[in-house]
Structures are given as structure tokens and as C-alpha cells.
C-alpha positions as CSV (number, residue, x, y, z in Angstrom):
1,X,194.8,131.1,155.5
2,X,191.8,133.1,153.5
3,X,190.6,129.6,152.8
4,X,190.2,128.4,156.3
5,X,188.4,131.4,157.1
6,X,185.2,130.6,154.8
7,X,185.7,127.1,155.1
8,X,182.5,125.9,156.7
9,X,182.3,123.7,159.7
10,X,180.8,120.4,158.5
11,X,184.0,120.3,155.9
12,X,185.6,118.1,158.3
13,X,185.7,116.1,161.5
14,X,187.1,118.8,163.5
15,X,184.6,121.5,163.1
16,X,182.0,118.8,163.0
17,X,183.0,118.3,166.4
18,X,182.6,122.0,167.3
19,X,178.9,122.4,165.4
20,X,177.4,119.7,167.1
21,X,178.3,121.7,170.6
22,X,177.0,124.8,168.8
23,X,173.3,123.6,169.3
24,X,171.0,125.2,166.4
25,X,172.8,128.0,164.5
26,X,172.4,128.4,161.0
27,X,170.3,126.6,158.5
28,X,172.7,123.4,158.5
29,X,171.2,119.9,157.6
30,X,173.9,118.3,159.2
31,X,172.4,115.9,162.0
32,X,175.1,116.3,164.9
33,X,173.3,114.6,167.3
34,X,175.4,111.3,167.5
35,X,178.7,113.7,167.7
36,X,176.9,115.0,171.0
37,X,176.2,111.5,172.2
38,X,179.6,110.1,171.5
39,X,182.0,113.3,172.5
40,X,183.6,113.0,169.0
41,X,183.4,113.3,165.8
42,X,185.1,110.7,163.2
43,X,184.7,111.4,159.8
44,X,185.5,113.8,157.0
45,X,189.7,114.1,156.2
46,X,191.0,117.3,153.9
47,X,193.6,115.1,152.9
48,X,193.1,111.8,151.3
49,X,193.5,108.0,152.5
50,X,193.1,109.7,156.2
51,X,190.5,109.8,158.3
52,X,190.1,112.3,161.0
53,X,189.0,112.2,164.8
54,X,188.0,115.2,166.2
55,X,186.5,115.9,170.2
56,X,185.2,119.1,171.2
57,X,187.5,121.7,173.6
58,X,185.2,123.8,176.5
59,X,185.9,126.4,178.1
60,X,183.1,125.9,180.4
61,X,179.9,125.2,178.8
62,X,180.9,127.3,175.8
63,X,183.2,125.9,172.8
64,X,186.5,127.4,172.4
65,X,187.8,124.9,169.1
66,X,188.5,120.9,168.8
67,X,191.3,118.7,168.6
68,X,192.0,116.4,166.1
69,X,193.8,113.7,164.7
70,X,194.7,112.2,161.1
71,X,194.6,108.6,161.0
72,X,195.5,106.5,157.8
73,X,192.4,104.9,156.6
74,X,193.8,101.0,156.7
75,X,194.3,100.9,160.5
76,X,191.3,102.9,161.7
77,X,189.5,100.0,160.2
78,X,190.3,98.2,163.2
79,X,187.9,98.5,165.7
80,X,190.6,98.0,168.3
81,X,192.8,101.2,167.0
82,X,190.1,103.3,166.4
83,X,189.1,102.6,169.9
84,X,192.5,103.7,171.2
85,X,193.0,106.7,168.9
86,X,189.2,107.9,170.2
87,X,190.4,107.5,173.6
88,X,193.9,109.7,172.6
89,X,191.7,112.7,171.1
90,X,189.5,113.0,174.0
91,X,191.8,112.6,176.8
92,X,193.6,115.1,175.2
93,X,190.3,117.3,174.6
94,X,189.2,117.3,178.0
95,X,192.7,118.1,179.6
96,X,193.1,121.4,177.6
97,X,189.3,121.8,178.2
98,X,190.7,121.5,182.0
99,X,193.6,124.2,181.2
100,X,191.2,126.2,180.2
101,X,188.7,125.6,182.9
102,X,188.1,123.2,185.9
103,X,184.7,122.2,184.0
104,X,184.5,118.7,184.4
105,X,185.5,118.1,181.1
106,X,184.2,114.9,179.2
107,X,187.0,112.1,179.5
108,X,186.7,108.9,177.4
109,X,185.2,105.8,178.8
């Protein structure tokens, strides 16, 4: 669990997810913008041959963590599943973001 603790945010999908809602902090060079645009992140795996989706969870307009999913690499090549799984994660992001507050929460499209 030590490890997780210094583990820094732009490791993986999920905490890209939550620096790109943390706006400047740091000295990062980790552009973050597109994760903004898009309401998730999809990228970086700790474990190989997966690839990880990650959306941001709010509790109002502040970040409280992310939500993530492992995906093996072979079918997130297809646009059509990687669609899908997207629209899983942030579904799922925005109704704990709702548990956690009636914020209007960002829902996929």
C-alpha cells in the first residue's frame, strides 16, 4: 500500500483522470486538456496487455477519486467496444458522483 501512496498521478489512466480536474498544481508537463474535453481518460495500464479507462468522480465541483476499468488491449481496438466501455465508466462516474452529490454530474453522450 506504501507504493500507491507515492505513486504519482500521471502513472496511469485513473489518476490521469483526477489531474486533469485538478487544474494547475504542481510542475507536471502532462497536457490534460483533452481528458477535460472528453470526461475520460484512456491510457496508461499498471498491468500489461490492458488498457485502462478512467472518468473523473465529483463531489460537487471538487474531485473526490475516479473510476476505472481494465480492458484487454485486442478488443479496445475496436472502436465500437471502446465506445461502449467509455460509456460504462462514465455512467458509472457520474452516478456515484450523484451519490455523492446532486451536481449534475457529466453522463456520456
Amino acid at each position: 500500500m506504501r507504493s500507491l501512496e507515492s505513486a504519482p498521478l500521471e502513472a496511469d489512466a485513473a489518476g490521469l483522470a483526477i489531474l486533469a480536474c485538478l487544474g494547475s498544481v504542481g510542475d507536471t508537463k502532462i497536457d490534460t486538456a483533452h481528458v477535460r474535453e472528453e470526461g475520460h481518460a484512456i491510457g496508461p495500464s499498471p498491468l500489461p496487455g490492458r488498457t485502462m479507462i478512467a472518468a473523473p468522480i465529483w463531489y460537487g465541483s471538487v474531485v473526490a477519486g475516479s473510476v476505472a476499468l481494465l480492458a484487454m488491449d485486442g478488443p479496445m481496438r475496436r472502436a465500437a467496444t471502446r465506445a461502449r466501455y467509455v460509456a460504462a465508466v462514465m455512467d458509472t462516474a457520474a452516478a456515484m458522483s450523484g451519490q455523492l452529490t446532486r451536481s449534475g454530474a457529466r453522463r456520456a453522450s
